[in-house]
N, C-alpha and C positions, 0 to 999 in steps of 0.2 A: 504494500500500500504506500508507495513513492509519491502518488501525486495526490494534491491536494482534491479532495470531493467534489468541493465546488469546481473545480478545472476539468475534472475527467468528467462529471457529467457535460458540462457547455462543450465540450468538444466533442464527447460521444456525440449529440445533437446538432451539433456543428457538421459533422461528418454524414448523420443521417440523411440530415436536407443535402446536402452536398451530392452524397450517394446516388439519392434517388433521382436529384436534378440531371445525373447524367446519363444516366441508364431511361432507354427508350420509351417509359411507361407513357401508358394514355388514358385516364378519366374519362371510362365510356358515362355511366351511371353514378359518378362519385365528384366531389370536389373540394376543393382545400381552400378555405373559409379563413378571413383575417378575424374574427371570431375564434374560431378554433382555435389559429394562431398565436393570438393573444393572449387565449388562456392555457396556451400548452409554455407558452414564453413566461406568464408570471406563475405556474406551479414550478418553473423551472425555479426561477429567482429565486421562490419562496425555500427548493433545498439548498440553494446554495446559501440565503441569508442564514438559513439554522446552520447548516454545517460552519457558514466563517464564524458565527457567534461562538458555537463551542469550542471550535477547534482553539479559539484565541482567549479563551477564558484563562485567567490565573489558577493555578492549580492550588486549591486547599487539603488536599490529602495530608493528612498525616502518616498513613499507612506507606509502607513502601514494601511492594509486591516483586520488585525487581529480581527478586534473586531466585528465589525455590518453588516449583511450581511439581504438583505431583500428576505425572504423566504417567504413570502404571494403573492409578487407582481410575483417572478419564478413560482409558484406552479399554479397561476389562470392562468398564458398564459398556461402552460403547460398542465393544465385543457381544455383549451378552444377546445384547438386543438386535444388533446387525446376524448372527444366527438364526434368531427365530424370525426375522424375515426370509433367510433365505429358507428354511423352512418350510415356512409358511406357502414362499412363491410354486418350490417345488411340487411342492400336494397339491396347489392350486392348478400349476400349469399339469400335477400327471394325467397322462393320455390326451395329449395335446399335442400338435405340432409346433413350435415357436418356430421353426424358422418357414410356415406357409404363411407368407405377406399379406398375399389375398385373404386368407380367413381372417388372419389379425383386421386387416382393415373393414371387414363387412364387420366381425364384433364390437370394434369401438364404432363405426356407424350405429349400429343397431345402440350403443348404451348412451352415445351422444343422443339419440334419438328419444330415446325413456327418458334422460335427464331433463331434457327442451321438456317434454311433457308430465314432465314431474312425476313419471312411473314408482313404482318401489323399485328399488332397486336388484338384481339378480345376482350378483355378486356372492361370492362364499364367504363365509367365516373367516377360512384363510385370507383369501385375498384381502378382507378390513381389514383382518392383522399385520400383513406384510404392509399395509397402505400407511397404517399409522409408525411401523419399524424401522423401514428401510433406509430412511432419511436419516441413519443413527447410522450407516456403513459411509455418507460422506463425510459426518463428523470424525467418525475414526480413520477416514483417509487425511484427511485435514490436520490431525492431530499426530498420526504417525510421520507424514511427510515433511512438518514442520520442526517437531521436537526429538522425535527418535534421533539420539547420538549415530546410528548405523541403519540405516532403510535396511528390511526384510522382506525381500519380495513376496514370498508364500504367504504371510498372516497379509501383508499389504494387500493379495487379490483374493484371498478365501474371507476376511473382512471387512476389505474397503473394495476393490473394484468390483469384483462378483457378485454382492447382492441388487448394488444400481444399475449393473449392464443385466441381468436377469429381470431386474423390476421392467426395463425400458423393454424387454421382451417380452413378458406379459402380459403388460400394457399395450404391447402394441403401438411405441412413439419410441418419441426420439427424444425427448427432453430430459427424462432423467439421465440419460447417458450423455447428453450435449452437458445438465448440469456436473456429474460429475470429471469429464476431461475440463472443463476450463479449474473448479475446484482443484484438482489433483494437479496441473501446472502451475498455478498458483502459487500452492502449498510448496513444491516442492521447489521451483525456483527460490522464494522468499528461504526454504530449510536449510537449501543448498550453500547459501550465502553464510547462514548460522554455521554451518558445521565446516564448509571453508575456515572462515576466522578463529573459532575455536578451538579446530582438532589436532591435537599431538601428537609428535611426528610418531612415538610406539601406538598411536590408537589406527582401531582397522579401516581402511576405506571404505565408504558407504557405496563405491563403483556408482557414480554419480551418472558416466557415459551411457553404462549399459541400462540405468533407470529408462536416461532419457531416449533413447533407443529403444523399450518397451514401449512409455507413452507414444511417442510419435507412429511404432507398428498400431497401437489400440485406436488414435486418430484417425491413420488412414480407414483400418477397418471400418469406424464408427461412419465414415464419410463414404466409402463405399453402400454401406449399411441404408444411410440414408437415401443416397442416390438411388437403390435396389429399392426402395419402401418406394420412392416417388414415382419409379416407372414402373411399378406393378399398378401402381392406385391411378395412373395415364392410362396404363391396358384395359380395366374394367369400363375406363370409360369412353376407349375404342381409339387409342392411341397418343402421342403427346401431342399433333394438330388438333385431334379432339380436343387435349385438355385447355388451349390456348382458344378454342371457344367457346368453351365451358368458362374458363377463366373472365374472359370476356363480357359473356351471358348472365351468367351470376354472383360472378366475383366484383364484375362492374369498373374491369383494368384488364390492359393488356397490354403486349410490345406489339407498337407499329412505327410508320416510316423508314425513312430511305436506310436511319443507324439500326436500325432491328431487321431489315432484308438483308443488309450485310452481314449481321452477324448468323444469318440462317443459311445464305452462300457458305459461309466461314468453317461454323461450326456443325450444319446440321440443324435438322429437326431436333432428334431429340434431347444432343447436347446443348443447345440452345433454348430447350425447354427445362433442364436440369439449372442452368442460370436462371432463368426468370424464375424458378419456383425459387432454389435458396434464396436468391434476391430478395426477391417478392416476402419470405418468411422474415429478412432481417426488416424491411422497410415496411413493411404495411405498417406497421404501430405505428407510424406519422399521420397515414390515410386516415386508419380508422379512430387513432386517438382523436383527430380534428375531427372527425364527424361527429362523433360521440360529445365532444363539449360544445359543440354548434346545435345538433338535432336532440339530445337526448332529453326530451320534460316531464316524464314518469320520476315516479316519487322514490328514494334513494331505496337503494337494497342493504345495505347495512350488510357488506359483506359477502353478501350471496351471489354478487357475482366475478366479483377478484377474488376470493377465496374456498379451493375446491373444498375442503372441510365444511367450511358455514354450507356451501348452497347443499352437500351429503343432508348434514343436518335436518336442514329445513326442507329437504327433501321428503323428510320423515313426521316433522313436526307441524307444515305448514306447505303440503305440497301447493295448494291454488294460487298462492301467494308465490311461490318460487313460477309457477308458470304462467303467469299473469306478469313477471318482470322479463319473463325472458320471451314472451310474445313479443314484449314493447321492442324488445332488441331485433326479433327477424322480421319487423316492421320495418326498421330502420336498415334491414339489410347487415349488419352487424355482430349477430350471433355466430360464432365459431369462429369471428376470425380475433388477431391479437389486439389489444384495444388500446396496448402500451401502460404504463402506470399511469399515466394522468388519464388516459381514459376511465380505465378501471376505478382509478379512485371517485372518478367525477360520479358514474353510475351508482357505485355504493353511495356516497358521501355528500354529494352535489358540490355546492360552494365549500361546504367542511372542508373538499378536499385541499382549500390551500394549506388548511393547517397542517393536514397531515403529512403533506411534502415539506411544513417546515421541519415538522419531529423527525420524518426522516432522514433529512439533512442533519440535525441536531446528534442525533444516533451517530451517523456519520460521520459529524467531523469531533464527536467525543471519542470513537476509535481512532481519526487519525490521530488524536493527541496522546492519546494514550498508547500510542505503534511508535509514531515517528519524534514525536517531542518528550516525550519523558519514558520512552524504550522500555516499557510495561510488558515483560515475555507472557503474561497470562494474557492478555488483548491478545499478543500476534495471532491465537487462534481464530480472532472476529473477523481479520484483516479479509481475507479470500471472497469471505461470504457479505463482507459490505462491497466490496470489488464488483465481485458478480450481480448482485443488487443493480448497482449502478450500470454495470456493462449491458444487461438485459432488462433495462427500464424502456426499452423500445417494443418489449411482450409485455411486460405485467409489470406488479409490485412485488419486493423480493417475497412476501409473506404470499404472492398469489401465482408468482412464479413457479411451475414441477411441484406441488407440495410444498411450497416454501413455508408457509404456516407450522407443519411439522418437522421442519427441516430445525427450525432457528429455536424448538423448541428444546432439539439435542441439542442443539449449538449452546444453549443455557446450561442445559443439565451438565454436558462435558466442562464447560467453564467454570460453573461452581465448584466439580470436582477436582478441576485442574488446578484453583486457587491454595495454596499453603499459607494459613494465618500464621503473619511477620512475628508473633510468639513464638509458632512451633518449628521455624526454621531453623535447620541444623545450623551449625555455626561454619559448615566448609560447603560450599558447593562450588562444581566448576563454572563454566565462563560463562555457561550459557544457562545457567539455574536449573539441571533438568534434574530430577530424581528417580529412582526407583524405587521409591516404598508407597 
């Protein structure tokens, strides 16, 4: 977490508009609203004034946490529970095919389909279990990659990568595995750097290359992965020219002109439709966020619709209400696609939502002070998952991001338990405060 919140956001969004401005898109059905503008420009402001507020506060702690942080005792809870998801997953997915693309994507049709209508839901037992678990295997990626004096590749992929890459199989997407490679580079660049600086020349090599050499194999698969997911869900609907007017049709965008014939010369059909969709997945939250704060006047969801947990919930508690907000949205043409955080937040929250982009900026820039200005090793755990927050505030809010609701709740649990009270610290630790007890 090198740059300051307020900066990485303005320029991630600086970059968004950029992006999209040069890439061929066309507003069949759609259009970008100096309304919308306006209000995606002061939720912006609003995180960056909380994060400068805190980031620049004087520190009143008395506490100083610098030194001892107990990394055995985060890592086994976070073990415990990253287990019985993949448990979970496996008895859920047995007598399944994971890797048939087509079935996966006709089942989350069919459960997007219940959810819009506020169904019960069909899901197992397992599956709630692993749904509320699994988001405990990126905290312990996060946690091993950063503070483990020596990476261990085997517990690293039987409890940190193997239950998020099986969850996003399950599932049927691509998010949990997108969420846990940026998490896992993160981690381990920022660890990398730790265990550079402090390690001695009789301590063992964590073979830093051949990590990075794993992740980058697990990248490409995961991008393979995707590419295979996008052109199976193009065949069902009768090829990727099909899907570009389909796209067209109901999406209400497409590539045209003279710079989009070229790149279909260039590249092809369907490599050319493999960019417009990734494209299209990083950039639509600009589309659809602007819409949503320009068209959306239904009454606030409180949740239920940035956050997969709440709308589960009120699924159960309150289904007419959960389908009664989410008619308002495929009115507006808007349902299923990413709404960005300022979307999201506006629909839950309305105007509320400026505040809540200041708390999260506030959140924000209370972790960069506590990372980069007074070198707090019990934060560095927070660093990755405020990073990503920020990086994919073009989908969602990080709470409504993949589970991120569940996610940020290990992310608590493991940081309570990573804390050592400045009482019971030993009196020797080494450089980089880690412990084993």
């Amino acid at each position: 977490m090198r740059l300051h919140p307020a900066v990485s956001m303005s320029v991630l969004w600086l970059l968004c508009a950029a992006g999209f401005g040069l890439l061929p898109w066309h507003l069949v059905d759609r259009e970008l609203t100096w309304h919308g503008g306006l209000m995606q420009f002061t939720l912006i402001v609003g995180f960056c004034a909380g994060s400068l507020a805190t980031s620049t506060l004087r520190n009143g702690d008395t506490d100083d946490f610098r030194g001892a942080i107990n990394l055995a005792r985060a890592q086994r809870l976070m073990m415990v529970f990253s287990s019985i998801a993949t448990i979970a997953l496996l008895v859920d997915a047995y007598g399944r095919d994971l890797f048939d693309l087509a079935a996966a994507y006709s089942a989350r049709s069919v459960s997007a389909d219940a959810l819009l209508k506020a169904e019960v839901s069909e899901s197992s037992v397992w599956f709630q279990l692993a749904f509320v678990t699994y988001p405990a295997a990126y905290v312990y990626t996060g946690l091993h990659l950063l503070y483990a004096p020596r990476i261990r590749p085997l517990p690293l992929l039987v409890f940190g990568l193997a239950p998020f890459i099986l969850a996003g199989m399950v599932m049927g997407g691509r998010m949990p595995i997108l969420y846990g490679l940026l998490l896992s580079w993160l981690a381990l660049r920022q660890g990398n750097r730790i265990r550079t600086a402090t390690r001695k020349e009789s301590a063992r090599p964590s073979h830093p290359r051949l990590i990075l050499v794993i992740w980058t194999l697990l990248a490409a698969a995961a991008l393979l992965y995707f590419a295979e997911v996008f052109l199976v869900r193009a065949e069902t609907a009768g090829g990727a020219e099909a899907m570009f007017e389909l796209a067209q049709n109901l999406w209400g965008i497409s590539f045209s002109g003279p710079t989009a014939e070229a790149m279909f010369a260039l590249l092809g059909i369907e490599l050319s439709y493999l960019v417009f969709v990734f494209a299209w997945y990083g950039f639509q939250g600009l589309v659809i966020g602007n819409e949503l704060l320009f068209s959306y006047a239904e009454p606030a969801q409180w949740g239920a619709y940035g956050v997969d947990l709440f709308s589960a919930l009120l699924r159960r508690l309150d289904p007419e209400r959960l389908a009664s907000g989410f008619d308002a949205l495929m009115d507006l043409n808007v349902y299923g696609f990413f709404p960005s955080a300022w979307g999201s937040l506006f629909v839950d929250f309305r105007y509320g939502a400026i505040g809540f982009a200041i708390a999260w900026g506030a959140i924000a820039g209370l972790a960069y002070r506590r990372i980069v200005v007074e070198q707090r090793q019990d934060w560095l755990l927070v660093g990755p998952f405020i990073t990503i927050g920020i990086l994919c505030s073009t989908i969602n809010t990080p709470l409504g991001f993949t589970n991120g609701l569940v996610t940020h709740f290990w992310l608590i649990v493991a940081f309570l338990a990573l804390r050592r009270s400045p009482v019971d610290r030993p009196p020797e630790v080494d450089a980089v405060g880690m412990t084993a007890s």
